[in-house]
N, CA, C and O atoms as a printed pandas DataFrame, in Angstrom:
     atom_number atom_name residue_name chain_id  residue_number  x_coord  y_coord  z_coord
0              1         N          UNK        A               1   -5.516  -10.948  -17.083
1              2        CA          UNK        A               1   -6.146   -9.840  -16.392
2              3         C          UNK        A               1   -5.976   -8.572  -17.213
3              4         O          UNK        A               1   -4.892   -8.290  -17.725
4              5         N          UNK        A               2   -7.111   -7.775  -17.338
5              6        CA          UNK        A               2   -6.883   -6.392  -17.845
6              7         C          UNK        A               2   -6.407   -5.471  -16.810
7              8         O          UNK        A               2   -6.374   -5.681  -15.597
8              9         N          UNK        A               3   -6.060   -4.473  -17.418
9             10        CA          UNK        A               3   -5.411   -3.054  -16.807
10            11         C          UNK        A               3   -6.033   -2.984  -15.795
11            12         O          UNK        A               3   -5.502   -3.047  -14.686
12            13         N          UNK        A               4   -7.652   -2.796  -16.049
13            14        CA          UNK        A               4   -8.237   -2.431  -14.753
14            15         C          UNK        A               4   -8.444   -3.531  -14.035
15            16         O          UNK        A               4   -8.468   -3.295  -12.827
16            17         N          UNK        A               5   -8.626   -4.814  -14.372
17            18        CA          UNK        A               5   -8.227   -5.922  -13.303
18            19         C          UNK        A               5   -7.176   -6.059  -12.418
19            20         O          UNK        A               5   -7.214   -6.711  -11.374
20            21         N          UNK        A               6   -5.846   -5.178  -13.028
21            22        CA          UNK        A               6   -4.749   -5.505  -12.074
22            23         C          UNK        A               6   -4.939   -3.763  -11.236
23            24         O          UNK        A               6   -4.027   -3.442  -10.474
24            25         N          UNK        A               7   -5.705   -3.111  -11.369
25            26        CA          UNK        A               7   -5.902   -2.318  -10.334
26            27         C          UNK        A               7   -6.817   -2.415   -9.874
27            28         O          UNK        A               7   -6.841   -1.496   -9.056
28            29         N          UNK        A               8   -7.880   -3.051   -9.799
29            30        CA          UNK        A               8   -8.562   -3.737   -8.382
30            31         C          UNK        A               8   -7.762   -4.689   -7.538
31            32         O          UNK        A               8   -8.115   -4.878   -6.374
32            33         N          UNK        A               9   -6.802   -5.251   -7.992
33            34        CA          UNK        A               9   -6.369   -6.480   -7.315
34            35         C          UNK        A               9   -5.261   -5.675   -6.627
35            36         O          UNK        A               9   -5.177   -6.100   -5.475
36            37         N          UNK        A              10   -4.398   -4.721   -6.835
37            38        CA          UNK        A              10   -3.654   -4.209   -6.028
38            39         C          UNK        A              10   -4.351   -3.051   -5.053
39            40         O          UNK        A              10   -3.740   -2.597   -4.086
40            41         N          UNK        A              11   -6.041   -2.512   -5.502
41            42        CA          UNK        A              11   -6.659   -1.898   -4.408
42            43         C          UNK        A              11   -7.129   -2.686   -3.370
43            44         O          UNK        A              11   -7.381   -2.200   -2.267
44            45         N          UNK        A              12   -7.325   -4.339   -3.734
45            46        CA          UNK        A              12   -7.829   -5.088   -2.776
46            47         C          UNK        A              12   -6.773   -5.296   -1.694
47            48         O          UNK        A              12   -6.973   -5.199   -0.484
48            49         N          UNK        A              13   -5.303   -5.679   -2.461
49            50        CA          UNK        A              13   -4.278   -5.986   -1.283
50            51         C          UNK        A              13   -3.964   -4.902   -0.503
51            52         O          UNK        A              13   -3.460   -5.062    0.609
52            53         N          UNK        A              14   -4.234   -3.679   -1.015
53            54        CA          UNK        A              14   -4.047   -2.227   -0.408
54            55         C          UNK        A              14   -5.200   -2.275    1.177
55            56         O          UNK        A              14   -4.927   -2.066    2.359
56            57         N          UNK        A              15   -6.556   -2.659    0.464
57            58        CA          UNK        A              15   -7.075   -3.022    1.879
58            59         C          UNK        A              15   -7.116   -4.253    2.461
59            60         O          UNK        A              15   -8.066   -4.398    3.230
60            61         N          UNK        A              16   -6.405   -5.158    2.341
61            62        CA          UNK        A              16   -6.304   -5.805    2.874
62            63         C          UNK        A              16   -5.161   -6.009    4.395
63            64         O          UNK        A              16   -5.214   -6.377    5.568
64            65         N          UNK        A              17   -3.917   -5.335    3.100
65            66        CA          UNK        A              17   -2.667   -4.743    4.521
66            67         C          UNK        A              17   -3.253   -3.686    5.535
67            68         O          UNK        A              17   -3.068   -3.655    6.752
68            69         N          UNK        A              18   -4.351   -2.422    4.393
69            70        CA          UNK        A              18   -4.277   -1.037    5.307
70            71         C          UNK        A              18   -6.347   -1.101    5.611
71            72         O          UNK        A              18   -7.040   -0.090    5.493
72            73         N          UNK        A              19   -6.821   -2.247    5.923
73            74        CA          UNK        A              19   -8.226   -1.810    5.551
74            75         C          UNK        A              19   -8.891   -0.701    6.197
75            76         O          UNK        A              19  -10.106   -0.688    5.995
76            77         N          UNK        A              20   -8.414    0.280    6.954
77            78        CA          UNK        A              20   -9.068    1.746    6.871
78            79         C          UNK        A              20   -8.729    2.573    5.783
79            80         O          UNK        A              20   -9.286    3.671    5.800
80            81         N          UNK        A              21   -7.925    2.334    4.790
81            82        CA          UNK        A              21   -7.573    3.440    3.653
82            83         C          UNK        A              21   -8.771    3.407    2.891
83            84         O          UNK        A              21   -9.424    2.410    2.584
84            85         N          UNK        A              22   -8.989    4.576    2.622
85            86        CA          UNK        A              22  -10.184    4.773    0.919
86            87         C          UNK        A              22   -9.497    4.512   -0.408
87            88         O          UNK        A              22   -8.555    5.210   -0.785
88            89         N          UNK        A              23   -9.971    3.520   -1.096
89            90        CA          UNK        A              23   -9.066    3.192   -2.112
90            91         C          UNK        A              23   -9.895    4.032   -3.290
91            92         O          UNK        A              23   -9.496    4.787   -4.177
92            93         N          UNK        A              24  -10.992    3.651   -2.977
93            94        CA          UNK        A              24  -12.125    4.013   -4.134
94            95         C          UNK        A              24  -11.696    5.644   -4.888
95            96         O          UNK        A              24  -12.402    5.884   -5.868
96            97         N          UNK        A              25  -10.873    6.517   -4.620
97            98        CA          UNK        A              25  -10.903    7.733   -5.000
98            99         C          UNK        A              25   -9.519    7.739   -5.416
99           100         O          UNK        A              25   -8.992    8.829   -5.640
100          101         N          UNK        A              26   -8.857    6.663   -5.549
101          102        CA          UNK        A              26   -7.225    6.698   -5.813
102          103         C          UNK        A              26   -7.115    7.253   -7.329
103          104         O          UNK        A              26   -7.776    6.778   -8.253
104          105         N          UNK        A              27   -6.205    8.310   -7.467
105          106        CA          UNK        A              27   -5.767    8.487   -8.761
106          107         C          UNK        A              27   -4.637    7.615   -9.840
107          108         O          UNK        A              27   -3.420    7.724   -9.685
108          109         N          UNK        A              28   -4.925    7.212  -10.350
109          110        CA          UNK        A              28   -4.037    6.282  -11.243
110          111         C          UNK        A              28   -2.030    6.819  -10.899
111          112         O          UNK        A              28   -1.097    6.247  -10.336
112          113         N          UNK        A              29   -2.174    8.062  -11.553
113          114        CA          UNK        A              29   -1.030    8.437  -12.114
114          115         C          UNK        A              29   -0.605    9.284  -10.591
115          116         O          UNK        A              29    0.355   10.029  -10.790
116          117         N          UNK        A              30   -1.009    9.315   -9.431
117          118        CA          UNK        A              30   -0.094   10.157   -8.273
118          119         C          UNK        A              30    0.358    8.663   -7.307
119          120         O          UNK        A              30   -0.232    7.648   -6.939
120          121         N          UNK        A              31    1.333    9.064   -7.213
121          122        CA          UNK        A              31    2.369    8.195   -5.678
122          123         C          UNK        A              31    1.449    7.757   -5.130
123          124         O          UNK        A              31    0.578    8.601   -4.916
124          125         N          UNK        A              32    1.125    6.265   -4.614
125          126        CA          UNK        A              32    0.668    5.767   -3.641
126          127         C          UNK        A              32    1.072    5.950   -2.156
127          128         O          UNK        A              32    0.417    5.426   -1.256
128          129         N          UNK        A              33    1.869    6.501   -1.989
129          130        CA          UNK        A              33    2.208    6.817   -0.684
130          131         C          UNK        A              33    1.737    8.518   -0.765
131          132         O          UNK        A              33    1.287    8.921    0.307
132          133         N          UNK        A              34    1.774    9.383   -1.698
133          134        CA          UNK        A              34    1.134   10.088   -1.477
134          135         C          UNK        A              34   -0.395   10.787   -1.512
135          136         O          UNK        A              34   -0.583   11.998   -1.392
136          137         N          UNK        A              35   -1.509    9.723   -1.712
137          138        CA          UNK        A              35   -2.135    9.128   -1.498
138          139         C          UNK        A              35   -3.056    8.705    0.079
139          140         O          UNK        A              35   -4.133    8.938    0.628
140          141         N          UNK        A              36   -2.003    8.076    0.255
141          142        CA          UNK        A              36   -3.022    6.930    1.620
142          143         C          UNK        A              36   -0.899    6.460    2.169
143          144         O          UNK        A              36    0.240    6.213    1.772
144          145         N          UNK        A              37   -1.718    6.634    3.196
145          146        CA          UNK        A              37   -0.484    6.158    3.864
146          147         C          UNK        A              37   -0.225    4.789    4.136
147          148         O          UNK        A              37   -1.065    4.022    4.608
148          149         N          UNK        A              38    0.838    4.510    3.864
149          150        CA          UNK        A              38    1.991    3.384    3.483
150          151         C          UNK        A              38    3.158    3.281    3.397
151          152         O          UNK        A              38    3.921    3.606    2.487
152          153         N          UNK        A              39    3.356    2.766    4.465
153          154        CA          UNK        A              39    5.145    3.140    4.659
154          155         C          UNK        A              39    5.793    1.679    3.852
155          156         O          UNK        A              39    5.334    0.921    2.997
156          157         N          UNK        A              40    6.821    1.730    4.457
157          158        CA          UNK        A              40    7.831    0.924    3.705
158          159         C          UNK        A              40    7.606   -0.894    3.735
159          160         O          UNK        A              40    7.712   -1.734    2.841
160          161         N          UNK        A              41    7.370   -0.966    4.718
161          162        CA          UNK        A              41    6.855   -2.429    5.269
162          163         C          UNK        A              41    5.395   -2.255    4.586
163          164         O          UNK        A              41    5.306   -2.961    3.581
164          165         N          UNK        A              42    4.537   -1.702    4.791
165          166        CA          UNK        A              42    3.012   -1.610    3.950
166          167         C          UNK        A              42    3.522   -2.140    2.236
167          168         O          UNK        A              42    3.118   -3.197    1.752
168          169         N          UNK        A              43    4.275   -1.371    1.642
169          170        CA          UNK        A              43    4.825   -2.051    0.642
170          171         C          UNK        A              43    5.735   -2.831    0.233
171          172         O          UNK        A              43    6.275   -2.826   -0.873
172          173         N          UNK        A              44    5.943   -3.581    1.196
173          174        CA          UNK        A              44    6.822   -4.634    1.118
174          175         C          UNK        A              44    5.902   -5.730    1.356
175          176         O          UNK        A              44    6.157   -6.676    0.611
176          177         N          UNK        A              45    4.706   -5.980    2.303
177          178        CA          UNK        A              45    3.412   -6.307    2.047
178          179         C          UNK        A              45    2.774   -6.648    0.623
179          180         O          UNK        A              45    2.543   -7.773    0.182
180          181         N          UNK        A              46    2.553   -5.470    0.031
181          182        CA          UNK        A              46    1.862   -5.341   -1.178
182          183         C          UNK        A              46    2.961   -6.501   -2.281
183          184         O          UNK        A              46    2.398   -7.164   -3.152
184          185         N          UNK        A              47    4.126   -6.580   -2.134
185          186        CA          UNK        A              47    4.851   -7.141   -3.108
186          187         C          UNK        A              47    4.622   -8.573   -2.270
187          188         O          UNK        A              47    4.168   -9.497   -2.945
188          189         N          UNK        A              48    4.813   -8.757   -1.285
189          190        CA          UNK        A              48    4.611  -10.652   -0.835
190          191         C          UNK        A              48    3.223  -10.542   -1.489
191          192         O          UNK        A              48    3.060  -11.107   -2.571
192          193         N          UNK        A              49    2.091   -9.783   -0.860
193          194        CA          UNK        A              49    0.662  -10.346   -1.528
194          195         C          UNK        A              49    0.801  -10.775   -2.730
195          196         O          UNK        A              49    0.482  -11.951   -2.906
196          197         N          UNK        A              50    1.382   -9.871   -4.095
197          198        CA          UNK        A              50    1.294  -10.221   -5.247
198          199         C          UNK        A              50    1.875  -11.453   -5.417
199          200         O          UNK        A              50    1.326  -12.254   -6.174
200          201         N          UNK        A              51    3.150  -11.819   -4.701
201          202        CA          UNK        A              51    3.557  -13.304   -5.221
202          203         C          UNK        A              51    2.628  -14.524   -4.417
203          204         O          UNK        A              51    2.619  -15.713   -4.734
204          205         N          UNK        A              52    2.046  -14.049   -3.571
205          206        CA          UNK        A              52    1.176  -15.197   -2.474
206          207         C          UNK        A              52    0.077  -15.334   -3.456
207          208         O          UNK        A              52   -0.110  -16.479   -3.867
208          209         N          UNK        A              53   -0.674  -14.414   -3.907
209          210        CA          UNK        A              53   -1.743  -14.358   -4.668
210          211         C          UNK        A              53   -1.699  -14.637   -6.279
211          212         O          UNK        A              53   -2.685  -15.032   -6.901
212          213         N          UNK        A              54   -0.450  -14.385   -6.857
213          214        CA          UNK        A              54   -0.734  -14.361   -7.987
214          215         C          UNK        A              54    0.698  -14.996   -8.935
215          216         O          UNK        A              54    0.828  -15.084  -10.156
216          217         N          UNK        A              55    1.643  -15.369   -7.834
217          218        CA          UNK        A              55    2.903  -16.245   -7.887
218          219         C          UNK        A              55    4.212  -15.390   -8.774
219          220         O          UNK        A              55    5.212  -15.864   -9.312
220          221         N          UNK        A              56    3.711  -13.866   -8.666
221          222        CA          UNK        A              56    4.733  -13.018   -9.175
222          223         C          UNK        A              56    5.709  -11.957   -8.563
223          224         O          UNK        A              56    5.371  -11.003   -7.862
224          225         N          UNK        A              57    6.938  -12.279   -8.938
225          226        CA          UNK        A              57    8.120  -12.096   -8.318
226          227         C          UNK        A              57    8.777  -10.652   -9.002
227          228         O          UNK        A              57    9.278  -10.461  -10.111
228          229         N          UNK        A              58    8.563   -9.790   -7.916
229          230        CA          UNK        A              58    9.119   -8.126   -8.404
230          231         C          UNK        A              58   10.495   -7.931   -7.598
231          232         O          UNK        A              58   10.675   -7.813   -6.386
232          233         N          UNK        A              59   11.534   -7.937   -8.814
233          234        CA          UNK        A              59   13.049   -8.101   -8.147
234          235         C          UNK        A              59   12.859   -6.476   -7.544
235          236         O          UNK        A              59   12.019   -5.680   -7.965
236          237         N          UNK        A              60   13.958   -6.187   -6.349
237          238        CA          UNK        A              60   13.647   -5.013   -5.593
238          239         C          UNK        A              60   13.851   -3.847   -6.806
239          240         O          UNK        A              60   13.055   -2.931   -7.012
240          241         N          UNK        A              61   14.910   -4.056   -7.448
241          242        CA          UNK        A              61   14.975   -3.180   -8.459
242          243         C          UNK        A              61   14.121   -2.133   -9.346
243          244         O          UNK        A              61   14.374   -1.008   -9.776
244          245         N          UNK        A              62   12.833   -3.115   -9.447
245          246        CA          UNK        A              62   11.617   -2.919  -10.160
246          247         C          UNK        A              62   10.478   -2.139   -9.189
247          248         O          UNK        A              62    9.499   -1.546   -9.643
248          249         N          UNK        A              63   10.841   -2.276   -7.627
249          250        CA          UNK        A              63    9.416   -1.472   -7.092
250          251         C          UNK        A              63    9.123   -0.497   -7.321
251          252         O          UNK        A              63    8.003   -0.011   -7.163
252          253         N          UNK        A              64   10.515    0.239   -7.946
253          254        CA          UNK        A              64   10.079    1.666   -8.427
254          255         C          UNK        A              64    8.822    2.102   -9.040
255          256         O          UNK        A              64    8.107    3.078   -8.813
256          257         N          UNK        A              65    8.701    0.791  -10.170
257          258        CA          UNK        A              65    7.408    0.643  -11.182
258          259         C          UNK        A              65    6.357    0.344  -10.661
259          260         O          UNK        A              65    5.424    0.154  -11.441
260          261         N          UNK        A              66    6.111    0.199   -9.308
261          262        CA          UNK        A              66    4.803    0.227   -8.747
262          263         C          UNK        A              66    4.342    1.031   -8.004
263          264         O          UNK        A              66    3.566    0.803   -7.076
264          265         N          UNK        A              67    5.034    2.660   -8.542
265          266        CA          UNK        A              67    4.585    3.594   -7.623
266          267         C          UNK        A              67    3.407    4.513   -7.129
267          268         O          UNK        A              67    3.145    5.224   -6.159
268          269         N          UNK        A              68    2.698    4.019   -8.609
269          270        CA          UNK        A              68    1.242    4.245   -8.746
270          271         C          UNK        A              68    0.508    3.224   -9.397
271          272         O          UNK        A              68    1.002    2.275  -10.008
272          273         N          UNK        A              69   -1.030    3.532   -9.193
273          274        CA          UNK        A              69   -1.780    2.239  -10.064
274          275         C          UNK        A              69   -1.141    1.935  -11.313
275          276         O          UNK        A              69   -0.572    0.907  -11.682
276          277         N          UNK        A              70   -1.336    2.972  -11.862
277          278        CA          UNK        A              70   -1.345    3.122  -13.398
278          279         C          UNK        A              70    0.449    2.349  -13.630
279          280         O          UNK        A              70    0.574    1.498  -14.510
280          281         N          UNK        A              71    1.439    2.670  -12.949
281          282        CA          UNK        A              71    2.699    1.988  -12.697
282          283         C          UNK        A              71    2.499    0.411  -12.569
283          284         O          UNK        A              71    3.246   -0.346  -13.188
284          285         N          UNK        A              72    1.466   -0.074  -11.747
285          286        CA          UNK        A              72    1.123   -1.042  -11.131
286          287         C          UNK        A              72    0.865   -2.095  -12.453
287          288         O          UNK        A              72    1.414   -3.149  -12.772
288          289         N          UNK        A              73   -0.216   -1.311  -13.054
289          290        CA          UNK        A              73   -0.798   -1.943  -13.919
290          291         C          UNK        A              73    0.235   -2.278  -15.451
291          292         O          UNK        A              73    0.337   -3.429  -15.875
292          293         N          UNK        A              74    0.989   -0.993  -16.193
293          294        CA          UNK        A              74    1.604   -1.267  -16.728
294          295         C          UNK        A              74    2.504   -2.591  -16.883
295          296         O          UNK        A              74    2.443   -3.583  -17.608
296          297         N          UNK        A              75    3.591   -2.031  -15.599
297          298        CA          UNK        A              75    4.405   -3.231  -14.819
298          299         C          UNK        A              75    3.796   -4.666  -15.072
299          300         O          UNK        A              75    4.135   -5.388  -16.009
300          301         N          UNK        A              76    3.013   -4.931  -14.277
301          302        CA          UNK        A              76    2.046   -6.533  -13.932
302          303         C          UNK        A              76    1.560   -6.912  -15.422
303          304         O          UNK        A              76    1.829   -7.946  -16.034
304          305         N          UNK        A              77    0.903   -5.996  -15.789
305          306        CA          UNK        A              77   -0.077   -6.166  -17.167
306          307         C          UNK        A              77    0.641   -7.936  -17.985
307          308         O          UNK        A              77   -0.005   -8.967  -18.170
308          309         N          UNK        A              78    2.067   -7.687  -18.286
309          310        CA          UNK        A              78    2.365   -9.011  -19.087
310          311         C          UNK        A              78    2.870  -10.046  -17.786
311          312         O          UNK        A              78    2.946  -11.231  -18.112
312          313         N          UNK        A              79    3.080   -9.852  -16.927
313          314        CA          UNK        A              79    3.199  -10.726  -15.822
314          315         C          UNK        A              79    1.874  -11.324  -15.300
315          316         O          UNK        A              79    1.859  -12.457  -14.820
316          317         N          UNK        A              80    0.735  -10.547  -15.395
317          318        CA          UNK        A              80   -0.367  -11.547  -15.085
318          319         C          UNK        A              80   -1.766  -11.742  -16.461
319          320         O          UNK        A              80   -2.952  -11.979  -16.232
320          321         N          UNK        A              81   -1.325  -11.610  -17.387
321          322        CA          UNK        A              81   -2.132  -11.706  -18.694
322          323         C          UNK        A              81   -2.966  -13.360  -18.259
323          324         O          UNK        A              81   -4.188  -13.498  -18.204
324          325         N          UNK        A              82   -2.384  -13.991  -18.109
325          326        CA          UNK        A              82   -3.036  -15.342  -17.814
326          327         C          UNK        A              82   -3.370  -15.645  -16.803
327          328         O          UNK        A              82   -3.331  -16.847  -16.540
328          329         N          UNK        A              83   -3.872  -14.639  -15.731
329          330        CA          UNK        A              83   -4.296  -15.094  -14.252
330          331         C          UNK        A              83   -5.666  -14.277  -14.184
331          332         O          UNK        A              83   -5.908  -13.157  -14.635
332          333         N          UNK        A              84   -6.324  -14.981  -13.632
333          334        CA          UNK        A              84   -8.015  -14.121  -12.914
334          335         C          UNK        A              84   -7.820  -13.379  -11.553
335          336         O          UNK        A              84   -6.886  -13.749  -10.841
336          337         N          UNK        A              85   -8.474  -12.553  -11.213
337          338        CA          UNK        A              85   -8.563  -11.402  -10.534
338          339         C          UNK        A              85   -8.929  -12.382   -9.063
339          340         O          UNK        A              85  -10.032  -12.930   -9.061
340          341         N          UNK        A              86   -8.298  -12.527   -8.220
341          342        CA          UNK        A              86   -8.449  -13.085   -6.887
342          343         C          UNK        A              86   -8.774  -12.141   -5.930
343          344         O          UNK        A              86   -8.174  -11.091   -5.699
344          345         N          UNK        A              87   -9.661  -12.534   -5.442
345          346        CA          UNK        A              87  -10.450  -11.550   -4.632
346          347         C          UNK        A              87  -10.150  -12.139   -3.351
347          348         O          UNK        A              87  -10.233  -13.366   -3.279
348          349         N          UNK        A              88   -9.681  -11.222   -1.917
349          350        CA          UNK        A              88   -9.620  -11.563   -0.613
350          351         C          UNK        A              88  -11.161  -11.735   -0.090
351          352         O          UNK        A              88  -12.187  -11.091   -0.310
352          353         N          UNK        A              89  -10.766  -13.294    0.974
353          354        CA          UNK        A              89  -11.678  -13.295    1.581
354          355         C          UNK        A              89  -12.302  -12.022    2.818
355          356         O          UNK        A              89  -13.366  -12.205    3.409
């Protein structure tokens, strides 16, 4: 998956946990929680989706690094190099 593949796939699980949020206008580089609201369980969500969906395991240590897309993407980038972009039904 490219960069911008792994930030569609974490805007999809974003609506998938929150589907009234606007993802479409998200800025890469600001806080996802400051952003669109998402509390703590919302992202604790977002980390099961990624391993349900894409079989990858973010020790708690590391959520720090998913605090924005652009975090998101970095982070994931060599963790999902060999996976396709799964789209929710």
């Amino acid at each position: 998956m490219t960069h911008e593949d792994i930030v569609q796939a974490v805007k999809d699980i974003i609506l998938t946990i929150a589907p009234d949020e606007e993802v479409g206008g998200l800025n890469l580089t600001d806080p996802l929680r400051e952003q669109i609201e998402l509390d703590s369980m919302d992202f604790l969500d977002i980390v099961m989706e990624l391993r349900k969906r894409y079989g990858v395991q973010v020790p708690e240590d590391d959520y720090k690094e998913l605090a924005t897309l652009q975090g998101c993407a970095d982070y994931l980038s060599p963790l999902l190099a060999d996976h396709e972009l799964v789209k929710s039904a």
